[in-house]
Backbone bond lengths (Angstrom), bond angles and torsions (degrees), N, CA, C in turn:
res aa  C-N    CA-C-N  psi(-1)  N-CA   C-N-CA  omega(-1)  CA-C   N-CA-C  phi
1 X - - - 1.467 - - 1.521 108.58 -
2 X 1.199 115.68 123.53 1.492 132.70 174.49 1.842 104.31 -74.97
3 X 1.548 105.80 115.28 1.263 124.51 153.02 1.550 123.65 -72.03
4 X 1.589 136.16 108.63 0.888 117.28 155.24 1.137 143.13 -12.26
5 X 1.563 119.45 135.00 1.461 126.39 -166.88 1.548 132.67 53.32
6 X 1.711 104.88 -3.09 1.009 98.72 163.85 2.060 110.38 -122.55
7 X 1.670 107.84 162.54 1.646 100.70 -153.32 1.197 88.50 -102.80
8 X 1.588 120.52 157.53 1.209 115.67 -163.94 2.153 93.70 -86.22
9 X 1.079 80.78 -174.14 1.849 99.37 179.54 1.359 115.61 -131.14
10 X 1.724 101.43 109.06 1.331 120.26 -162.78 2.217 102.67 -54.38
11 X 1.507 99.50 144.04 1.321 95.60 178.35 1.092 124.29 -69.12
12 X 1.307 129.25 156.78 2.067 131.18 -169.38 1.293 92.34 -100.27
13 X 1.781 130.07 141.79 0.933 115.37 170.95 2.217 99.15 -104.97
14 X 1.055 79.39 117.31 1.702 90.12 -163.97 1.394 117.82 -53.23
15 X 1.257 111.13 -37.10 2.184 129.08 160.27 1.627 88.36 -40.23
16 X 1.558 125.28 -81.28 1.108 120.25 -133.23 1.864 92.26 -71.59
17 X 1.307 123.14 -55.73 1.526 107.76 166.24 0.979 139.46 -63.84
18 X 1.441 111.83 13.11 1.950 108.00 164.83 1.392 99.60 -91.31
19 X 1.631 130.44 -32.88 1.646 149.64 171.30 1.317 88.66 -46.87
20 X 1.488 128.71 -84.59 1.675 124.69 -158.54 1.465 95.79 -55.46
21 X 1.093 152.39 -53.22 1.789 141.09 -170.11 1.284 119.08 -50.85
22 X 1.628 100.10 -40.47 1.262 104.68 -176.12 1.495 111.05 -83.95
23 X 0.833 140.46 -35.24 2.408 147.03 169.60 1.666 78.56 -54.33
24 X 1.133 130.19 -73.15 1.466 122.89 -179.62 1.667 130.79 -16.48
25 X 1.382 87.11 -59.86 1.484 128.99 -167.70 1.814 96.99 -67.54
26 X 1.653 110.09 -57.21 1.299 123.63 -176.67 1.414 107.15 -66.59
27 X 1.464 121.06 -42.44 1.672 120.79 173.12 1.401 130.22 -52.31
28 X 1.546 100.19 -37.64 1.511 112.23 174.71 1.608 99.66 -63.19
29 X 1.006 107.83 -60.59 1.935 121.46 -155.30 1.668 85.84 -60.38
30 X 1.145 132.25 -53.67 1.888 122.09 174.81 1.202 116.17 -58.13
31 X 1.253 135.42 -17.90 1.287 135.12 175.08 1.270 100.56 -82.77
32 X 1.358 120.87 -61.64 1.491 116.83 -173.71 1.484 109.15 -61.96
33 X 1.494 147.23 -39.30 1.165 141.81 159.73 1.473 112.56 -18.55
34 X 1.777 89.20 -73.63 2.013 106.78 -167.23 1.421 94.31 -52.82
35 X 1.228 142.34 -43.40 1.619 144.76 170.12 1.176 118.76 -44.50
36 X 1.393 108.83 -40.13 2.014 115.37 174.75 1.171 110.58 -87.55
37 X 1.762 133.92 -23.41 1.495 129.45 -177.20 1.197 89.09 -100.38
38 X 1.291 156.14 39.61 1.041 156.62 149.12 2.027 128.54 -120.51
39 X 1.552 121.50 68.03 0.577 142.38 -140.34 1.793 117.50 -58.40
40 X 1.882 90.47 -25.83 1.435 90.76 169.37 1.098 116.35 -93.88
41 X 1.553 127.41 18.60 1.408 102.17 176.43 1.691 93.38 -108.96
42 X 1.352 101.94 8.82 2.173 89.70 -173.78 1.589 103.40 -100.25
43 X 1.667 107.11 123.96 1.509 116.58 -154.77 1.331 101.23 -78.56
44 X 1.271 128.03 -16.24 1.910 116.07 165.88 1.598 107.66 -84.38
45 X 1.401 134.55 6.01 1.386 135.17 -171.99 1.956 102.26 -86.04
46 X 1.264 125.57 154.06 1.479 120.20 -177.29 1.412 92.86 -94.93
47 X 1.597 133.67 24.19 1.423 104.52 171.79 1.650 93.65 -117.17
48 X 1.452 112.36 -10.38 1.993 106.83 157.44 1.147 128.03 -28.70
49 X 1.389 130.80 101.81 1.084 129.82 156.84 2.044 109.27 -88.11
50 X 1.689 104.59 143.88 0.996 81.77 165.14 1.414 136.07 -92.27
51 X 1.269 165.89 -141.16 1.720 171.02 -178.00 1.240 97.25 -93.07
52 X 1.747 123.17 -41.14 1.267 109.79 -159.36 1.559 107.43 -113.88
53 X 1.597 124.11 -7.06 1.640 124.88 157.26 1.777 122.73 -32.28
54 X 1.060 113.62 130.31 1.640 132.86 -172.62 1.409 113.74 -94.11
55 X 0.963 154.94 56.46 1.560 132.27 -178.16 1.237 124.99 -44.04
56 X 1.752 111.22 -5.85 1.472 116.84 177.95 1.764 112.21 -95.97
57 X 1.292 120.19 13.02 1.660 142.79 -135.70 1.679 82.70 -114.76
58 X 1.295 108.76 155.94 1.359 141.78 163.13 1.783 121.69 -88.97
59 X 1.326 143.34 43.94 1.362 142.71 -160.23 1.628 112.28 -41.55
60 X 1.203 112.50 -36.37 1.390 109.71 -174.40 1.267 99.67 -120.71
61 X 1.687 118.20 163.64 1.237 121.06 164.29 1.472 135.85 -80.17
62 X 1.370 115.91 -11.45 1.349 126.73 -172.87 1.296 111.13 -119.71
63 X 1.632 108.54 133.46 1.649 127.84 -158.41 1.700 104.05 -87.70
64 X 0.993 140.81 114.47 1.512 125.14 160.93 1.366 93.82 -36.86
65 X 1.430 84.09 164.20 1.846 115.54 174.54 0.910 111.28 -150.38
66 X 1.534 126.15 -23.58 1.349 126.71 -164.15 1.387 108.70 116.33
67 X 1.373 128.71 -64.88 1.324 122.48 171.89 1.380 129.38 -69.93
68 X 1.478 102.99 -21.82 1.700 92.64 -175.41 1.178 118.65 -119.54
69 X 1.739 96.61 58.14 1.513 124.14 -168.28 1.756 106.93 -62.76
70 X 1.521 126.09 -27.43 1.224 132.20 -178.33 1.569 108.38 -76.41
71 X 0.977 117.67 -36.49 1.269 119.18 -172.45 1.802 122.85 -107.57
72 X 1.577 93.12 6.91 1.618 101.72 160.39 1.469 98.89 -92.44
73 X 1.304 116.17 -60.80 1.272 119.98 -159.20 1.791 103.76 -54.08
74 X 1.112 114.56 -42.37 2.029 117.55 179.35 1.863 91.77 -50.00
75 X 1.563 119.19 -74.46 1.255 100.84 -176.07 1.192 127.36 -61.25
76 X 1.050 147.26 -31.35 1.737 152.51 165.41 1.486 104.67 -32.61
77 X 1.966 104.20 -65.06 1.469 113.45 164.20 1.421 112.47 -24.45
78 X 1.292 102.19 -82.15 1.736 93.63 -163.30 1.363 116.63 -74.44
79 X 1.191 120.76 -18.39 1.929 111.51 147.81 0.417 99.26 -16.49
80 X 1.788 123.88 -106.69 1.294 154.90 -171.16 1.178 111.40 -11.67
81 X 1.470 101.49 -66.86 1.981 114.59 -171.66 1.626 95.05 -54.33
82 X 1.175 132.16 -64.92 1.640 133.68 -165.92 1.705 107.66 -45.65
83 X 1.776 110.90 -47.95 1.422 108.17 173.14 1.785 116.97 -76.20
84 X 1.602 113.23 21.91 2.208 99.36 -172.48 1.326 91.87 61.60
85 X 0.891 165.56 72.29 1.790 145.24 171.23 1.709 101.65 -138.82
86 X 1.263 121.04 -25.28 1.493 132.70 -169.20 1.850 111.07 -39.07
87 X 1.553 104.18 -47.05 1.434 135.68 164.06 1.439 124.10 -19.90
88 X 2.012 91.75 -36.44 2.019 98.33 -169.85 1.778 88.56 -104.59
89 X 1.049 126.68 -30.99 1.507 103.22 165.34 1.125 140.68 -96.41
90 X 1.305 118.04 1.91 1.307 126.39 179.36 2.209 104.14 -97.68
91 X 1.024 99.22 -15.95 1.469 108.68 171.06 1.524 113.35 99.19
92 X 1.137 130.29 -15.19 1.299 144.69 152.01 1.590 99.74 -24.58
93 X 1.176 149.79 -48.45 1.618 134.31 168.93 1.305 94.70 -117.85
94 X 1.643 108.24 111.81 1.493 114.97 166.55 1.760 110.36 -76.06
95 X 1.342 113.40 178.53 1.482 117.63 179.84 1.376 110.78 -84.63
96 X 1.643 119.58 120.44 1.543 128.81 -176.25 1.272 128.04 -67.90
97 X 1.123 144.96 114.81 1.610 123.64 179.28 1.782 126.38 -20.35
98 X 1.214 108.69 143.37 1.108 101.85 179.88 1.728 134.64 -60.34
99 X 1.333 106.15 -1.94 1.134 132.61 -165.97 1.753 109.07 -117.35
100 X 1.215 116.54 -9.37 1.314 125.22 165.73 1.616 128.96 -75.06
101 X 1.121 119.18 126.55 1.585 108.12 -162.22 1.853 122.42 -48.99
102 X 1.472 96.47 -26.21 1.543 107.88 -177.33 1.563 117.89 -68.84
103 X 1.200 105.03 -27.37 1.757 125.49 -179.64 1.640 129.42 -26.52
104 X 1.376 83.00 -35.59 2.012 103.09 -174.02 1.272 90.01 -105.70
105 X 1.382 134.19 -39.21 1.601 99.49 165.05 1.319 142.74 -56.15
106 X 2.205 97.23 -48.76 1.160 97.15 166.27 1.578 134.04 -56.10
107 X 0.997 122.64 -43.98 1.748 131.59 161.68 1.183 114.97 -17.98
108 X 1.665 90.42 -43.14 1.943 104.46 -154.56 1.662 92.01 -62.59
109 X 1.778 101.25 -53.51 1.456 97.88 -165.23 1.553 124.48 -91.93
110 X 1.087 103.28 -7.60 1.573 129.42 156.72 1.657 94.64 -49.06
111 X 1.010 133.14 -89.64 1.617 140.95 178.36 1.416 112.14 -34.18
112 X 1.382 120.75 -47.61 1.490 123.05 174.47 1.399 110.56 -53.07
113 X 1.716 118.11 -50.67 1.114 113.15 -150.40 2.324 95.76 -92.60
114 X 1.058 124.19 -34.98 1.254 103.37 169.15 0.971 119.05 -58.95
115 X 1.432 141.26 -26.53 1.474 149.75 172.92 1.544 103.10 -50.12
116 X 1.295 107.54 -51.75 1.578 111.13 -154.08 1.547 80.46 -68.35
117 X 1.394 124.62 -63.69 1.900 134.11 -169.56 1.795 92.47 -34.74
118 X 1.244 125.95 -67.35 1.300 130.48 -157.65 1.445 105.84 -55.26
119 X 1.447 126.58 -57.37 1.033 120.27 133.20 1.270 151.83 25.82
120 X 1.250 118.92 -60.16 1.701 153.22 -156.26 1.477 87.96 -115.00
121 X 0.870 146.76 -69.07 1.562 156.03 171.86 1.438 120.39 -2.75
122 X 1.012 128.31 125.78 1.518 125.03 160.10 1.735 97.03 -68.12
123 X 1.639 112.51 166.67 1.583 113.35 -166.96 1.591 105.19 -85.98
124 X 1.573 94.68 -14.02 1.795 87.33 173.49 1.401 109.47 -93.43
125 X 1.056 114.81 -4.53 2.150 107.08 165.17 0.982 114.22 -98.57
126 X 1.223 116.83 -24.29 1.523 121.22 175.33 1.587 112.98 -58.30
127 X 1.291 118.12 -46.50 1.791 132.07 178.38 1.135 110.72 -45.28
128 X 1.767 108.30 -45.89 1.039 119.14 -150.86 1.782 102.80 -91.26
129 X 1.215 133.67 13.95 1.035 157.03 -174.65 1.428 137.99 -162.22
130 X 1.429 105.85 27.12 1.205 127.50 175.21 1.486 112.70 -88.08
131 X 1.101 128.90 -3.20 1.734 126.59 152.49 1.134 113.22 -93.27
132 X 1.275 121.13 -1.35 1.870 114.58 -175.17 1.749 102.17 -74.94
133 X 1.095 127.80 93.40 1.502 124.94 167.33 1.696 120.33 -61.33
134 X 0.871 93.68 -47.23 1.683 100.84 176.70 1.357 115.90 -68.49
135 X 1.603 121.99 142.48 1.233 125.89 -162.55 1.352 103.43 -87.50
136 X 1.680 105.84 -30.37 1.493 101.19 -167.30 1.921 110.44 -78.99
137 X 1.503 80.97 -18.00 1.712 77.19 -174.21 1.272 113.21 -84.45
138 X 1.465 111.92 -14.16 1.154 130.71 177.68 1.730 100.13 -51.17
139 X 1.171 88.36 -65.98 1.970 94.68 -160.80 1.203 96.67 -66.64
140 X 1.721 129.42 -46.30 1.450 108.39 175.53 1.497 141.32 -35.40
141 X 1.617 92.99 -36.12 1.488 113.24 -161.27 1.552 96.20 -75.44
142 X 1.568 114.64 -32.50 1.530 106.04 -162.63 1.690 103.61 -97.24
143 X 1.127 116.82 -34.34 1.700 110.45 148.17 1.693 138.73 -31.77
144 X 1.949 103.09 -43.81 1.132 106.15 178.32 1.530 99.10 -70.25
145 X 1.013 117.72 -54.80 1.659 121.32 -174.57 1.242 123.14 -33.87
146 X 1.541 105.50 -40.59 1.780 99.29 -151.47 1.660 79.95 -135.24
147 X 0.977 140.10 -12.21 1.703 102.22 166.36 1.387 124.77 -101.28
148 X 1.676 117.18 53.19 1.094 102.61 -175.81 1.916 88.09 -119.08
149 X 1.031 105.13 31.55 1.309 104.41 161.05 1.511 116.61 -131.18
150 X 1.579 87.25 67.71 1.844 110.25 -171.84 1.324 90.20 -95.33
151 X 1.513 128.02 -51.32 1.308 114.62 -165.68 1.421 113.32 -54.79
152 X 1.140 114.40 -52.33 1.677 107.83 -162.02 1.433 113.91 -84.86
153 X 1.291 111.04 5.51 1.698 125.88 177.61 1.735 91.15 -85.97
154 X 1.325 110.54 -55.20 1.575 101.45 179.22 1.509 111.42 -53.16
155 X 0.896 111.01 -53.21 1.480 113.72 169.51 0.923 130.79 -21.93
156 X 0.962 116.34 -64.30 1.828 149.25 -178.83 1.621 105.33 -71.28
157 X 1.478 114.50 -34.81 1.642 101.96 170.16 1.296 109.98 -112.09
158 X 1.564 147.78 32.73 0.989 148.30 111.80 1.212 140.50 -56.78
159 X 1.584 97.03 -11.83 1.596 112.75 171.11 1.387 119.45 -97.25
160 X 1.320 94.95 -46.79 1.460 106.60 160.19 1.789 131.96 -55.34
161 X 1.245 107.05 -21.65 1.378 125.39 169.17 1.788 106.04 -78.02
162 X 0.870 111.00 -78.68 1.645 111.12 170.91 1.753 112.72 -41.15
163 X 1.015 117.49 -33.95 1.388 116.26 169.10 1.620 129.76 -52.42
164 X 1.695 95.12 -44.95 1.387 137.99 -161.68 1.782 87.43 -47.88
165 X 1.654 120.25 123.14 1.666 93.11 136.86 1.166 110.12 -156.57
166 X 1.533 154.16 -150.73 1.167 154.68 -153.13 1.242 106.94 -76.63
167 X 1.473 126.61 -66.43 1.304 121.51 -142.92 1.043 150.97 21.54
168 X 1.466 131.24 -106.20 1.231 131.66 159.63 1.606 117.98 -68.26
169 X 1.072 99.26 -34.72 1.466 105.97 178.12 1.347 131.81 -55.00
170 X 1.380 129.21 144.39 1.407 135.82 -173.49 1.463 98.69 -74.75
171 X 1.570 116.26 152.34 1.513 100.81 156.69 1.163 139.83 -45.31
172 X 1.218 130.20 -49.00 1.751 141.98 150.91 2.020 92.87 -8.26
173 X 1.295 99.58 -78.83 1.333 108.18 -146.04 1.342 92.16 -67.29
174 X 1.497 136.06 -27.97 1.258 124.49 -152.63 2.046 102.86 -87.00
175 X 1.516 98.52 -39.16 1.717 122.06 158.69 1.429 101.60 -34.87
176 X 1.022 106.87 -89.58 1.686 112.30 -168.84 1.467 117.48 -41.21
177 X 1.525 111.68 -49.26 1.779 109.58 172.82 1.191 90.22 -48.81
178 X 1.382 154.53 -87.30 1.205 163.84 -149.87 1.597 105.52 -45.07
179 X 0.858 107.93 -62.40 1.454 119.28 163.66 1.665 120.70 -40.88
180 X 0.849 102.61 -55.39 1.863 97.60 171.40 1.005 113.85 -68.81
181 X 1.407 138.60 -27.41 1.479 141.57 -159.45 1.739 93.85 -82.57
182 X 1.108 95.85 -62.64 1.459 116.13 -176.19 2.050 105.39 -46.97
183 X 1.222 107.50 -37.59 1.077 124.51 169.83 1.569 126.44 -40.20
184 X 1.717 98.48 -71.15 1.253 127.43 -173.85 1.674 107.92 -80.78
185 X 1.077 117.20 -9.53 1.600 116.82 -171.51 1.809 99.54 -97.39
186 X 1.858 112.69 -32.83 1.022 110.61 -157.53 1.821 84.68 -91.92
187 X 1.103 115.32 -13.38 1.636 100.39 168.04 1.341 114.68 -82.36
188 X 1.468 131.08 -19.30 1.401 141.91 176.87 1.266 105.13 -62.79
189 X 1.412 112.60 -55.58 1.596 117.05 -154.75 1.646 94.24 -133.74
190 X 1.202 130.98 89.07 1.682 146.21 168.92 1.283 99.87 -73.99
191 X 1.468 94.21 120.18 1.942 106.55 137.76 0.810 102.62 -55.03
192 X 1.652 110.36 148.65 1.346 123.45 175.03 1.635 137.75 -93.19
193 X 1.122 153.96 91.49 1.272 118.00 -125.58 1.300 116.05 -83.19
194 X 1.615 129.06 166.98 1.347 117.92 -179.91 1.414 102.98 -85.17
195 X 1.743 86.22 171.73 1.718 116.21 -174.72 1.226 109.73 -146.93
196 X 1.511 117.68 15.23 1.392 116.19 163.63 1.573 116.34 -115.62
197 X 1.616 116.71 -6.85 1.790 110.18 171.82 1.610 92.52 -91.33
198 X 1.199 96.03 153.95 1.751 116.68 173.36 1.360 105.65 -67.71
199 X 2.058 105.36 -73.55 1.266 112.81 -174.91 1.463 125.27 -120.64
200 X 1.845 114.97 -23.65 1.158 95.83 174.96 1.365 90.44 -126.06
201 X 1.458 119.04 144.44 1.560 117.89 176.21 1.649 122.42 -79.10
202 X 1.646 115.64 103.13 1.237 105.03 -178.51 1.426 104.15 -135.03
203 X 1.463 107.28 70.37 1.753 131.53 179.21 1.750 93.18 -99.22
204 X 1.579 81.34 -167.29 1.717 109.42 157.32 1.260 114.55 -55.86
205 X 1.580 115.68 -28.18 1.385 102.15 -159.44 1.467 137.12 -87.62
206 X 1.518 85.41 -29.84 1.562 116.73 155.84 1.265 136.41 -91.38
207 X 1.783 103.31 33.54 1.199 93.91 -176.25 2.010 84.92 -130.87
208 X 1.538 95.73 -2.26 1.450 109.57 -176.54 1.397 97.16 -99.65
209 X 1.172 141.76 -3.31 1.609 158.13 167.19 1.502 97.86 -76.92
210 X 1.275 113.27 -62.02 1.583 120.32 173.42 1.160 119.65 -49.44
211 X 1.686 125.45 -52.34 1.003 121.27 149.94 1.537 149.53 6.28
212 X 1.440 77.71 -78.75 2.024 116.75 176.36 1.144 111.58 -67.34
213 X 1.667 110.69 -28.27 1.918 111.18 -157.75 1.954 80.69 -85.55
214 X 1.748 110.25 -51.89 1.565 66.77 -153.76 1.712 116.09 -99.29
215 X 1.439 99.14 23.47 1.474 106.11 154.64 1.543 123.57 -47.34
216 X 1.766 102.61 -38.43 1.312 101.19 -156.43 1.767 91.13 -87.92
217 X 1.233 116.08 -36.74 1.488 114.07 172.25 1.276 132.91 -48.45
218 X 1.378 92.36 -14.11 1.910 98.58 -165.44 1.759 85.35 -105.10
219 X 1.558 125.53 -30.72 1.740 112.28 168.87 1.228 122.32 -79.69
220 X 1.159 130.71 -25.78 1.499 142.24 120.02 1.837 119.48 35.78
221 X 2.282 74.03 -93.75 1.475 108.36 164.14 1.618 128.13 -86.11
222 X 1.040 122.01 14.79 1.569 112.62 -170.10 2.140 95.09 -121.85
223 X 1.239 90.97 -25.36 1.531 95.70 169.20 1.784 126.58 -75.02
224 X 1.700 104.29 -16.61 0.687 118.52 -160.26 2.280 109.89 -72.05
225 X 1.296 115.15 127.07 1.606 97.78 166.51 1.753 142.78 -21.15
226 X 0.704 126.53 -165.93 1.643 118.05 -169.85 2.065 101.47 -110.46
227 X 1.035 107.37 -19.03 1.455 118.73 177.04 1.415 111.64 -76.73
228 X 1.360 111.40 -7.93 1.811 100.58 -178.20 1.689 82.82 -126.69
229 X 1.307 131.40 47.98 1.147 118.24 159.23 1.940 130.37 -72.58
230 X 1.269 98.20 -40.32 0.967 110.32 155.23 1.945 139.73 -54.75
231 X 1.319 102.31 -46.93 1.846 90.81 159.74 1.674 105.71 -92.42
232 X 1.368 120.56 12.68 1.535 125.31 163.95 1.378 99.32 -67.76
233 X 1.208 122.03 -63.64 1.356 135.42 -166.46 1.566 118.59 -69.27
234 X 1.304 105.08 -26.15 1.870 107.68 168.55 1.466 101.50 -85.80
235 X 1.185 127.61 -50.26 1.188 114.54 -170.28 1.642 116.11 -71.99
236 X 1.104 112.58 -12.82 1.702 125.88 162.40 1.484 112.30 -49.38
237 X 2.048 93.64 -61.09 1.781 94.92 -176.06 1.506 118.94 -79.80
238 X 1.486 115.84 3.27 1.312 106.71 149.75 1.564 143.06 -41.45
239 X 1.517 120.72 125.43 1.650 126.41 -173.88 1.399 90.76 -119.52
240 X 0.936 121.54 144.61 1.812 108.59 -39.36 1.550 109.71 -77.55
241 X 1.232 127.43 156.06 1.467 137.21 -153.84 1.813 84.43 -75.97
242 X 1.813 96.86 130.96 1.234 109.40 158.90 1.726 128.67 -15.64
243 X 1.467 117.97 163.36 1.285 107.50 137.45 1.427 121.13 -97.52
244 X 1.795 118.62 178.35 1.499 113.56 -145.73 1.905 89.96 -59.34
245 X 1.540 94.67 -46.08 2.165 92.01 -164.98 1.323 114.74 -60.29
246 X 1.253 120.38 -16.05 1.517 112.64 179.92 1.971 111.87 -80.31
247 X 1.383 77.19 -25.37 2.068 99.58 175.57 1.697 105.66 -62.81
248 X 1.185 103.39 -64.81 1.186 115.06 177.37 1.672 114.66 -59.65
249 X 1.243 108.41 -28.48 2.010 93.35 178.55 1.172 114.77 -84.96
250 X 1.497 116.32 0.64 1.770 128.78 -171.27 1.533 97.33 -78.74
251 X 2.017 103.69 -64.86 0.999 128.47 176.73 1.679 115.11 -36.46
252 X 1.444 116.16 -44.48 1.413 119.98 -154.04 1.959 94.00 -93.36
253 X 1.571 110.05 -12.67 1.495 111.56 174.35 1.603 108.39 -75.36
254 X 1.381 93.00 -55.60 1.570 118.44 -171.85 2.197 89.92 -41.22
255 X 1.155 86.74 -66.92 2.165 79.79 -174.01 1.556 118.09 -66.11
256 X 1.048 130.98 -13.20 1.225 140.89 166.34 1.559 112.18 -62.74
């Protein structure tokens, strides 16, 4: 029954709008499918590129040269690692047939990522590797080249480490020199990790980890000025002797 002044409200036929929700319902769910079988458009997948990536772009700040083959390759690394991309040079995604659906992605990012390497290059390594298409061969090729002067680089910062000591320097500053050395040597020359403990490692290997830790604690403290002799000397007769950061936050109280 119709009330004055007000208009009635045409009836819904409820079949035909549960039908339109659902084509709705089904449109979304196909879009999002073609979005999941489609590997470059899923942003945790390593063939994601994002909208705003450059292949004409610089990723890191530091150029190989040849010598400072350790410390291009660490930043390149974590490029790489920050963009998922680590995958096309480390060999973890080999190259697909051309006829395989993944193919034009990989290419895509295959091309991105030697670009970015070429890039990184001084103009005389770059020449010299300007037919290498492949990313992975890319990095191989410039690895074989230039890190085989690992030995005498260790060399050179094992000496430099023993050299290392306080002086003028604050602890902060004197830590950190120590810290890079320690850095660059333990990327030179890796423990290896085990593959025979399940869960906690108590081989050779970790006891050669132990080793190393309180090597670095005891250069730490022996580099240290004549004014911190005293928490030098407690933290010495510590059992078991600190590790280096717990050394160092004593140290960094103690000057404060």
């Amino acid at each position: 029954m119709e009330h004055e002044g007000i208009p009635s409200v045409p009836s819904v036929d409820i079949h035909a709008l549960a039908a339109l929700v659902n084509q709705i319902n089904m449109m979304n769910q196909s879009s999002t499918n073609k979005g999941q079988s489609n590997p470059a458009l899923d942003p945790v997948s390593p063939y994601f590129l994002h909208p705003g990536e450059n292949p004409g772009s610089a990723i890191v700040a530091v150029k190989l040269v040849g010598s400072n083959f350790q410390q291009w390759e660490r930043d390149m690394w974590r490029a790489l690692k920050s963009k998922n991309k680590l995958k096309f040079v480390d060999g973890s995604i080999q190259r697909p047939s051309e006829d395989d659906v993944l193919f034009e992605a990989w290419d895509h990012c295959n091309t991105y990522i030697a670009s970015w390497i070429n890039h990184s290059l001084s103009p005389e390594i770059a020449q010299s590797v300007m037919w290498i298409n492949s990313a992975e061969e890319l990095w191989k090729e410039l690895k074989h080249r230039y890190s085989h002067g690992d030995m005498y680089r260790i060399a050179e910062l094992e000496e430099e480490l023993f050299a290392t000591k306080q002086g003028d320097a604050s602890v902060t500053a004197y830590y950190t020199k120590l810290k890079s050395i320690w850095e660059e040597l333990k990327n030179l020359r890796p423990i290896p990790n085990c593959s025979r403990c399940v869960e906690k490692c108590t081989c050779e290997v970790n006891i050669m980890r132990g080793y190393k830790e309180k090597s670095r604690t005891v250069r730490l403290l022996r580099g240290l000025n004549e004014q911190f002799s005293t928490v030098r000397s407690q933290i010495m007769l510590m059992e078991p002797l600190p590790m280096v950061d717990v050394a160092f936050a004593s140290l960094l109280q103690q000057e404060r």
